[in-house]
Structure formats: structure tokens, C-alpha cells
C-alpha positions as CSV (number, residue, x, y, z in Angstrom):
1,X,-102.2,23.0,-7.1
2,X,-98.7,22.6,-6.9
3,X,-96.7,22.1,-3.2
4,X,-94.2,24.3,-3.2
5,X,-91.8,22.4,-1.0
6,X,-91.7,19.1,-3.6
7,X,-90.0,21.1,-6.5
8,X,-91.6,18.5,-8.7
9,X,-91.5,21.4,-11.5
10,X,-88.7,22.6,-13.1
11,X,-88.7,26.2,-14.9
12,X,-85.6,26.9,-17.5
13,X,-85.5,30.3,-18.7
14,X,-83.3,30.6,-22.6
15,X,-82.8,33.9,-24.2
16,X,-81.3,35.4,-27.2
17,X,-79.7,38.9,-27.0
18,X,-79.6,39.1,-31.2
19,X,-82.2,37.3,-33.8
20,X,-79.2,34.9,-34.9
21,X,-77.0,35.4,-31.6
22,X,-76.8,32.0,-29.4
23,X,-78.9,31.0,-26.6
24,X,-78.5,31.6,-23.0
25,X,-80.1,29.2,-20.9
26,X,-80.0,29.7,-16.7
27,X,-80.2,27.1,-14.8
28,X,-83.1,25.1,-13.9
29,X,-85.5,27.0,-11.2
30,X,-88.0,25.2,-8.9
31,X,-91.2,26.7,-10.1
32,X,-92.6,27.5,-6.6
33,X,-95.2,30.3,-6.8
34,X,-95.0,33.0,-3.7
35,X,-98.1,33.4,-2.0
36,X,-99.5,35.9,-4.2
37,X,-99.5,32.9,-6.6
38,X,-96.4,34.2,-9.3
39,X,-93.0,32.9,-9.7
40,X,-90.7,35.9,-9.6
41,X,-88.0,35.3,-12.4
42,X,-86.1,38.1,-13.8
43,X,-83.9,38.0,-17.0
44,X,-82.8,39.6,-20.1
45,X,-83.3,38.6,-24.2
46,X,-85.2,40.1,-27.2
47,X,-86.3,36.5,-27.8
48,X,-87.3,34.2,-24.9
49,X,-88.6,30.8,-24.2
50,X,-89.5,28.9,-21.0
51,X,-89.1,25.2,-20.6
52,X,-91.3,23.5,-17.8
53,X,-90.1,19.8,-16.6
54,X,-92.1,17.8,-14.2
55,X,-89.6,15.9,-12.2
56,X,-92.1,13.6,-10.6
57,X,-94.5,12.1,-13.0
58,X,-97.8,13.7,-11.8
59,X,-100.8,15.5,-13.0
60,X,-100.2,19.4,-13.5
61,X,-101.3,22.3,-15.7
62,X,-99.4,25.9,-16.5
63,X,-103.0,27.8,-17.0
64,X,-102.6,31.5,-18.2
65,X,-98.8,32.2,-18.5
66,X,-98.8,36.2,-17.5
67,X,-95.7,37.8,-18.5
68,X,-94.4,41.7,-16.9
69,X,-92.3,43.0,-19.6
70,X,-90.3,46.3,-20.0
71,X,-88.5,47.5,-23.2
72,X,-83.8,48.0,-22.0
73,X,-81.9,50.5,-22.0
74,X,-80.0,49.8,-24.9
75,X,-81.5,51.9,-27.5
């Protein structure tokens, strides 16, 4: 389990608009989970990645990375 008040974890969304377009990357977010037990993040790409850095050296895991995803409205 990870305590939310530490922010020993470190969530960096990157995002491409366009298969060869650059990358956007956001700035780091404290990966601290609501009480429900998600991280509400909200962004826009039709490619994405997510980098996790531990800023403390310590044991964690992600577990099952569940993703809500809706098509835009530029079609």
C-alpha cells in the first residue's frame, strides 16, 4: 500500500496527437489514489504512455493498470 501523503511515486502522463506528431508530456503527478483506490488523471493523445518514478527507494507494485477510455470529438 502506498501513503498517500509521502508522494514517494511519481506518475508522468506523454501523449501523441498524430502517429509521427511529437510528444506531450505533463508534468509529473503524485500518484495518490482517492479512497475509492484510482488516481483520477485526465488527458488527451491517440497514443499514450505512463511513466511511474519512485522517489524514495522502496518496495512497490502497479498491479492491474485499469484504463476509462472514450473515442474525441474530432472525427
Amino acid at each position: 500500500m502506498i501513503n498517500a501523503d509521502a508522494n514517494v511515486l511519481m506518475m508522468t502522463p506523454k501523449a501523441r496527437l498524430t502517429p509521427q506528431g511529437p510528444i506531450l508530456a505533463a508534468d509529473p503527478i503524485p500518484f495518490a489514489p482517492n479512497p475509492e483506490g484510482y488516481t483520477p488523471v485526465r488527458f488527451a493523445g491517440r497514443q499514450i504512455a505512463l511513466r511511474f518514478d519512485a522517489v524514495e527507494d522502496f518496495g512497490w507494485s502497479l498491479g492491474k493498470l485499469r484504463l476509462y477510455v472514450v473515442g474525441g470529438s474530432k472525427r
